[in-house]
Phi, psi and omega in degrees: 000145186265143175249004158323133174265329200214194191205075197263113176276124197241115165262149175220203169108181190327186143296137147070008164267023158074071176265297197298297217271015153317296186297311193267028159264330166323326200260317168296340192048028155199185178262123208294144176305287195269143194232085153330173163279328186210123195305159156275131170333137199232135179255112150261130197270173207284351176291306199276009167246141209319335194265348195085022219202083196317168184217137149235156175225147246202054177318126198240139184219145129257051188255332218203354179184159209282166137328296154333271184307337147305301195300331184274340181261335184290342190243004176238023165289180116272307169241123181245153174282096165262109203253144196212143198275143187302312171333332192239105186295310180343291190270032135263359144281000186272342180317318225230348174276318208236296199288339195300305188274352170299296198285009195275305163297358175269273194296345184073156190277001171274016207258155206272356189286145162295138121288126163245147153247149206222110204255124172256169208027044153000299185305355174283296216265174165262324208274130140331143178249000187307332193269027167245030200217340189264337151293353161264008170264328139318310158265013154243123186281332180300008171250139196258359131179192199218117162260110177249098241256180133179134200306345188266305168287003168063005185312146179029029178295296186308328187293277181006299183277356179275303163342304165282002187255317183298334187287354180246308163341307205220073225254144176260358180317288155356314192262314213186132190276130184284302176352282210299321190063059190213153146325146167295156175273328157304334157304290184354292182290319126356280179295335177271002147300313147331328187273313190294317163295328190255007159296080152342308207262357191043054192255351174108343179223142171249143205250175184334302228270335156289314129330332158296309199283330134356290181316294200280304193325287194281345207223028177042035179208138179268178201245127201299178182270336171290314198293351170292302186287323169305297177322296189310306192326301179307340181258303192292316171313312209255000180215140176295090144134054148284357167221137180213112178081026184061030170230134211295141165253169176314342180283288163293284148021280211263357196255332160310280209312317192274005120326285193312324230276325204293347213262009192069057174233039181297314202317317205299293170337309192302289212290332149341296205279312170291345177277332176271341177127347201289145170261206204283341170284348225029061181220153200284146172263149207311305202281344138322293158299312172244072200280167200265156163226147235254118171211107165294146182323138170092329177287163181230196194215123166219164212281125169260171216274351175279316185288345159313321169298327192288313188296312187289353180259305181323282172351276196300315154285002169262322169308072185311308203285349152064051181248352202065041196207160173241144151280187168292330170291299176291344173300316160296351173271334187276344203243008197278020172270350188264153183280306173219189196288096202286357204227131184272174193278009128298338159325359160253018168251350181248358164215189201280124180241175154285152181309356175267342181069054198264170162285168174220149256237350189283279155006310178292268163002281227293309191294308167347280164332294176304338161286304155334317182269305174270339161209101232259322164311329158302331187270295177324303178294009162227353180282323176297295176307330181282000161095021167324305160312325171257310160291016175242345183080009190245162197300319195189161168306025203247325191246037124306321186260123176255160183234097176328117176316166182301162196280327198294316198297324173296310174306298193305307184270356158078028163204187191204142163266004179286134194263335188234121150224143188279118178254134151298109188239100147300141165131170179329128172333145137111029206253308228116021199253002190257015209264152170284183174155000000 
């Protein structure tokens, strides 16, 4: 799912390379008699566009506005458009004399807005214009492709703006270095969190049955059995250990993803990466993590029984050894979805452990229990990195958390549903209050 509200397309480029009747052939489905200098804002509401999503589009003149009014539309774009005539070698070379380093100087060179490039009146010429447009699409990475058009046969108009909405949606920077012809290490890294949550069994592979469930989670479908045979085939032919025990390894997994991303298939990745929480930074986003919850004074927070089952499947998938206990490895295989470590090497002075000084599944719990109650946004923030949301099948971490009634309600009906409670252990040094036992 995407959290994106809106989509602002900014078209720019020379005089007379049809940037307006790009926009009113888009709105008219046909090619206007009469040409303004300049399109008015066009609002499409989010039913009729593919993402869902409104769009506004957003025509630039200096026929009709300042140096100024660039500068105020290059930063409230999300995507700008530089259209430029296949016919007129001029404005494909102002690409790169004039508009490259203008948004540059607006946006700084580090900036995350997306570029199209858009060579209009396609109906002039027979020759293609990509091979004066495709080194620059090499050296600048921020362009995210070259759409070639034309406002009069109305050819790839509609494609053109599904493009600039995808290019702010589904953005390749993020995902994949073109240079390198690789992932980015923050996709990576992404995925191979995404790869460690849907290893049910924690074997290192994801096998049929886990691939399905995957398949329905992110994308409402289960994955037919040819297109299953299909993936593999495809994976074993084109990469070394992408398949092991007829089940996908980490390797392949993320080498599917750089397939998809090389083929214009970002959308697959992105819905991937957004069914885990990651935005458009690839960073898991706050309201994944901290979804909000509602707690009145005097109440407290304990774990409800669906996050109970998920602490018992993590358990039960990290406990290699199958002893009833985490060692020190495992407890670090278990949290290894995490930017760090939630429990320091003391927490084994604070729960119940075995004579090897393992956590114990009592223990386990117990700490949990005890986070919960006392900082319950810790629990939301590592139930999230641990992939809650995707092996319980619920919308967000929320329905992890139950919220007790006030202490006063208790008092008052002289009993309580609360499973946790904090007790003050008083007295003098030396007595005994901090000894396990």
């Amino acid at each position: 799912m995407n959290s994106r509200k809106d989509v602002r397309i900014l078209l720019v480029g020379e005089d007379g390379v049809g940037k307006t009747s790009l926009i009113l052939s888009l709105v008219s489905e046909e090619f206007p008699d009469e040409v303004p200098a300049k399109a008015e804002e066009i609002t499409i509401p989010a039913d009729v566009t593919p993402e869902r999503v409104p769009t506004q589009i957003v025509d630039f003149t200096f026929q009709e506005q300042t140096e100024e009014d660039l500068e105020e539309e290059i930063h409230k774009a999300s995507v700008i458009c530089i259209v430029y005539a296949v016919d007129d070698e001029p404005s494909i070379v102002k690409i790169e004399e004039f508009w490259l380093p203008r948004i540059h100087k607006s946006l700084g060179e580090n900036s995350r807005t997306p570029i199209v490039l858009v060579g209009n009146k396609s109906d002039t010429v027979e020759d293609h214009s990509m091979e004066r447009v495709i080194p620059l699409m090499n050296q600048y990475p921020e362009i995210e492709t070259c759409v070639e058009c034309s406002a009069k046969t109305l050819k790839n108009i509609s494609e053109l703006f599904y493009y600039a909405q995808k290019a702010v949606l589904h953005p390749t920077g993020p995902l994949y270095n073109s240079e390198e012809k690789d992932l980015t290490e923050h996709c990576k890294k992404a995925l191979s969190r995404v790869f460690k949550i849907c290893d049910m069994d924690n074997d290192g592979i994801l096998n049929d049955r886990e691939l399905n469930y995957f398949q329905k989670r992110c994308f409402n479908a289960p994955l037919q059995p040819q297109a299953l045979k299909d993936v593999k085939s495809v994976v074993e032919k084109s990469v070394t250990d992408g398949l092991k025990d007829d089940g996908l390894t980490q390797k392949g997994f993320q080498f599917l993803h750089t397939l998809f991303i090389q083929r214009g298939r970002h959308e697959t990745t992105w819905t991937v990466l957004r069914k885990f929480g990651y935005n458009n930074d690839l960073q898991l986003s706050k309201e994944y993590l901290f979804p909000s919850l509602k707690i009145a004074k005097g109440a407290t927070t304990e774990l409800s029984g669906q996050a109970m089952k998920f602490l018992n499947f993590l358990f039960t998938k990290y406990d290699k050894d199958k002893d009833g206990c985490l060692s020190t490895t495992e407890v670090q295989s278990l949290f290894s979805t995490c930017p760090y470590m939630p429990w320091g090497p003391d927490v084994t002075n604070a729960v119940c452990t075995n004579e090897q000084g393992w956590i114990t599944y009592r223990g386990y719990i117990a700490q949990w229990a005890l986070t919960t109650l006392l900082d319950v946004r810790r629990t939301t923030e590592y139930f999230g990195y641990l992939g809650y949301s995707f092996i319980t099948d619920q919308e967000d971490t929320k329905t992890a958390i139950v919220v007790t009634r006030d202490r006063k309600q208790d008092i008052l009906h002289k009993q309580s549903t609360r499973n946790v409670f904090q007790c003050n252990v008083l007295g003098p040094k030396g007595v005994g209050k901090v000894r396990k036992g």
